[in-house]
C-alpha positions in Angstrom: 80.0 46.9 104.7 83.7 47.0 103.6 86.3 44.1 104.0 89.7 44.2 103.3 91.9 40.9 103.6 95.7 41.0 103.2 95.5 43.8 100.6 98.9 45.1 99.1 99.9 47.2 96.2 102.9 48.6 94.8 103.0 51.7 92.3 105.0 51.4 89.6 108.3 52.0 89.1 108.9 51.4 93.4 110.2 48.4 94.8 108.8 49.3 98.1 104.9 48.4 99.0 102.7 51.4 99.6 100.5 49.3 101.7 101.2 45.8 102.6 98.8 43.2 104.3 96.5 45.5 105.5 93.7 43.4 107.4 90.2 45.2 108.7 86.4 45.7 107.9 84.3 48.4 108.6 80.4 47.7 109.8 77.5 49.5 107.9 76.8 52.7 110.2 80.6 52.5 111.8 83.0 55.8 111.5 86.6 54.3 111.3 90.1 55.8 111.1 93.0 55.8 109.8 95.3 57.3 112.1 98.9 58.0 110.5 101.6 60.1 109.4 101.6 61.9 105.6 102.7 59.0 103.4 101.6 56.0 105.4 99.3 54.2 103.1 96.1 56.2 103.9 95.0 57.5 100.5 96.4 54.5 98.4 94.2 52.6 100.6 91.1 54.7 99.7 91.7 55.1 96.0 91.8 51.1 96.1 88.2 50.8 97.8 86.9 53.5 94.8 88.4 51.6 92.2 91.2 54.0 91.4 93.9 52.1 92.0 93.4 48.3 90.0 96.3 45.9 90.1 95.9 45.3 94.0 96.9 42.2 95.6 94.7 40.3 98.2 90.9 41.6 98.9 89.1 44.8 99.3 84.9 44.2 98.6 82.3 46.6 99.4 78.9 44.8 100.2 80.3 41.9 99.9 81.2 42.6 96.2 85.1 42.8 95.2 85.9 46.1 94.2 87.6 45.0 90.9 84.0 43.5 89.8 82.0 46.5 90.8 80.7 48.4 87.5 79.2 52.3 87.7 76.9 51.5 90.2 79.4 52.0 92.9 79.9 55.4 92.1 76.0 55.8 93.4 76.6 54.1 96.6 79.9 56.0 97.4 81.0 59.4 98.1 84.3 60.8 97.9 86.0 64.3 99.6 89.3 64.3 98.4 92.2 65.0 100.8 92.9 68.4 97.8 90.4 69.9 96.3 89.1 69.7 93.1 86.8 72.1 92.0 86.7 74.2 88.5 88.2 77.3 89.6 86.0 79.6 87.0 82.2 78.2 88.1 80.5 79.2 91.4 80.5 76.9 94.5 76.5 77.0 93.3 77.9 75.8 89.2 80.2 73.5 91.0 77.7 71.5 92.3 74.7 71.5 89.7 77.2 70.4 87.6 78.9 67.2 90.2 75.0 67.0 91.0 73.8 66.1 87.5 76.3 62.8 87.1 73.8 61.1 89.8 70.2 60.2 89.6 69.6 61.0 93.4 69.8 63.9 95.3 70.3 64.4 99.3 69.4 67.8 99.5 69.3 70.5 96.5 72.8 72.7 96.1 72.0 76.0 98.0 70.9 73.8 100.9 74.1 71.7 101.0 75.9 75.1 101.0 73.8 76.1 103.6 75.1 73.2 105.7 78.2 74.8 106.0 78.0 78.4 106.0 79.0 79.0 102.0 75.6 80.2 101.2 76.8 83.5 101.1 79.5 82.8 98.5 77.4 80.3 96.4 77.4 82.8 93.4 81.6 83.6 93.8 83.8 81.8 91.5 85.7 79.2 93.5 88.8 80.1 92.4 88.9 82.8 95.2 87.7 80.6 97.5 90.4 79.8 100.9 91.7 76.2 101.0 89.1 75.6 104.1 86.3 77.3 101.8 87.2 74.7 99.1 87.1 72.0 101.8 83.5 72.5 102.6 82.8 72.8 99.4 84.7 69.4 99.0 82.8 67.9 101.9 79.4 68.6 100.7 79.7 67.3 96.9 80.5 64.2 98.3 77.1 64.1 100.2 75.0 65.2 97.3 73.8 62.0 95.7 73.1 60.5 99.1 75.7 57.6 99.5 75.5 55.1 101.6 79.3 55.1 102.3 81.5 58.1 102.4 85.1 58.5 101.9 86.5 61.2 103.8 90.4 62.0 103.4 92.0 64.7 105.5 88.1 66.2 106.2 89.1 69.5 108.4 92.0 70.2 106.3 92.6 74.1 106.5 90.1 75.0 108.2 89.7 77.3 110.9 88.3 75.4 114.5 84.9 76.6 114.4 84.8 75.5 110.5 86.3 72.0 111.6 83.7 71.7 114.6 80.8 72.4 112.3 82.1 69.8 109.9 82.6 67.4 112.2 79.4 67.9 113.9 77.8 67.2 110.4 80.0 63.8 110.0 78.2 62.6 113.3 74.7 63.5 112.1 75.7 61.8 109.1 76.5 58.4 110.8 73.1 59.0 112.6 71.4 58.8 109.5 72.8 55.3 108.6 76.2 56.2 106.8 79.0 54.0 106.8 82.1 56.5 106.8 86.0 55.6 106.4 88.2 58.7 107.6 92.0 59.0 107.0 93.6 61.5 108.8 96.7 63.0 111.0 95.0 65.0 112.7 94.8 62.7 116.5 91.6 65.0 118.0 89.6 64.3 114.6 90.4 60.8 115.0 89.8 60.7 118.9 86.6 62.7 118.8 84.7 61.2 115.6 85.8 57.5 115.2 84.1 54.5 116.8 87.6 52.5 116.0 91.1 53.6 114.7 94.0 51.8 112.8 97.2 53.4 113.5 98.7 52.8 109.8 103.1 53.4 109.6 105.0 52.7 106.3 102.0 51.0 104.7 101.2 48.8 107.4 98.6 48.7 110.4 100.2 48.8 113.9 97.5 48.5 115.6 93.6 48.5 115.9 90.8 49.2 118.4 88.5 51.9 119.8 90.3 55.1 120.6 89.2 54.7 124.1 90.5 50.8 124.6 93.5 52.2 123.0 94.5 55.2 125.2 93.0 52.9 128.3 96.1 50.3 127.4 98.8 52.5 127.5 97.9 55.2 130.8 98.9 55.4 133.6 97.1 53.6 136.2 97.1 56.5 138.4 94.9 59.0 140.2 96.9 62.5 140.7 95.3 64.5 143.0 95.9 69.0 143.7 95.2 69.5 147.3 94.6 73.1 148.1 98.1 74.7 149.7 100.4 71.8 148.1 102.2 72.7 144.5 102.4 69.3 143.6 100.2 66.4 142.9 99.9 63.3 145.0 99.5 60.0 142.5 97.7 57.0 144.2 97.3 53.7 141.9 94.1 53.3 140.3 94.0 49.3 140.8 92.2 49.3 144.5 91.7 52.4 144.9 88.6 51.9 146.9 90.5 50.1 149.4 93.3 53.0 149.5 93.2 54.1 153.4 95.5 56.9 152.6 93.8 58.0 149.7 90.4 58.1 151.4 91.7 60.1 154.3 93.1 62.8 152.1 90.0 63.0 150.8 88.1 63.8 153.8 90.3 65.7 155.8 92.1 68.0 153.0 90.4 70.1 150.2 90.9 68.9 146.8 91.5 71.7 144.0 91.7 69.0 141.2 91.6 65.6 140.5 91.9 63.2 137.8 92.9 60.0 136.0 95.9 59.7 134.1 94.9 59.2 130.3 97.4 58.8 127.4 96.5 61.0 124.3 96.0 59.1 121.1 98.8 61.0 119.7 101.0 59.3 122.6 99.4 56.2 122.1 100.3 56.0 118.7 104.3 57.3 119.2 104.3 54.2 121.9 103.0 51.8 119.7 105.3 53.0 116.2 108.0 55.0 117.2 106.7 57.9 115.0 105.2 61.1 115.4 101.9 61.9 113.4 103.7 65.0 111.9 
């Protein structure tokens, strides 16, 4: 659905690249990540595949159209939820989105239902202006769904929200890719990545690092061991995961002691990505 080839661009005035080389695609019905620090490339990569940013170098299509040849008709196919929001502050979340709603000649559900989806029904009638920053999230979240895109553009999704807020949000992403949805995420946040995307790029100083499932990732760079809480002990016992089954002492422990816990040794994806770029996600 979307293919990038050795796509750069440089704002002006900078002699530095904001993003440079960046080679990926995304399959239709595929969640994918960007996975990096504030600054990295993540939203000048985005703006690029909406068509806010011309004067790339390289290629960035969308249905196997460049997006420099797209017209209007992209805006139909693609929703957007901007990493800030941008709402008018003096209409209700209900105005907000009658208004957004009437730029597009389809409709996913009707406004009081989309606000519905994530608990603003309440407040559809309050100015937005006193909304919180994870109210005006939401809101942001569900304008992008409201003309029923095919692909959606997701930056910083759980922003300032509250956990159960960020749960419920990213519990509608999921049903969203159920329905068909191709959905690019960028994002510092490593459990959104970990927990939602079929495939992450870790993205440092405008360039990808590295690129995989988040499992094949964190897989690569554990530990190969088995630690092991025996009841009356304070401290783990490690055995090595490769032949296990063949491990005479670790099967004895098993059977003759009384195992309080046990588990594999599993890098995060935030340590994954500090191993593979040096940097923190911060």
């Amino acid at each position: 659905m979307i293919q990038v080839s050795e796509l750069s661009f440089t704002y002006p005035q900078r002699q530095q690249a904001a993003i440079a080389d960046l080679n990926f695609d995304i399959a239709a019905g595929e969640i994918f990540g960007f996975l990096g620090p504030s600054g990295a490339g993540k939203t000048t990569t985005q703006k690029i595949l909406f068509k806010l940013l011309p004067g790339y170098q390289g290629s960035a299509s969308i249905d196997g159209i460049e997006v420099r040849d797209w017209g209007i008709e992209l805006y139909h196919r693609i929703g957007v939820s901007f990493e800030l929001p941008n709402h008018y502050l003096k209409l209700t979340a209900l105005e907000n989105l009658q208004f957004f709603g009437d730029f597009y000649r389809k409709q996913y559900r009707k406004p009081i239902d989309l606000l519905a989806m994530v608990g603003l029904e309440n407040a559809a009638n309050e100015k937005v202006g006193a909304f919180s920053k994870g109210m005006k999230m939401r809101l942001n979240f569900v304008r992008a769904l409201q003309h029923d895109p095919e692909i959606l553009f997701l930056d910083e999704p759980t922003s300032g929200m509250d956990p159960a807020n960020a749960h419920l949000v990213k519990d509608l992403i999921r049903q969203l890719q159920q329905e068909g949805k191709t959905i690019f995420i960028t994002t510092h946040q490593m459990y959104d990545a970990q927990e939602l995307c079929d495939r992450v790029a870790f993205l440092v100083d405008g360039r990808i690092r590295a690129l995989d499932t988040p499992k094949s990732l964190q897989l690569a760079y554990s530990r190969k061991t088995v630690d092991v809480l025996f009841k009356g002990d304070e401290l783990v016992k490690s055995y090595g995961l490769d032949g296990l089954g063949q491990n005479s002492g670790f099967w004895q422990d098993l059977q003759t002691r009384e195992v309080v816990t046990i588990h594999s040794r599993e890098a995060s994806l935030d340590a994954v990505f500090m191993e593979v770029t040096g940097k923190s996600l911060s």
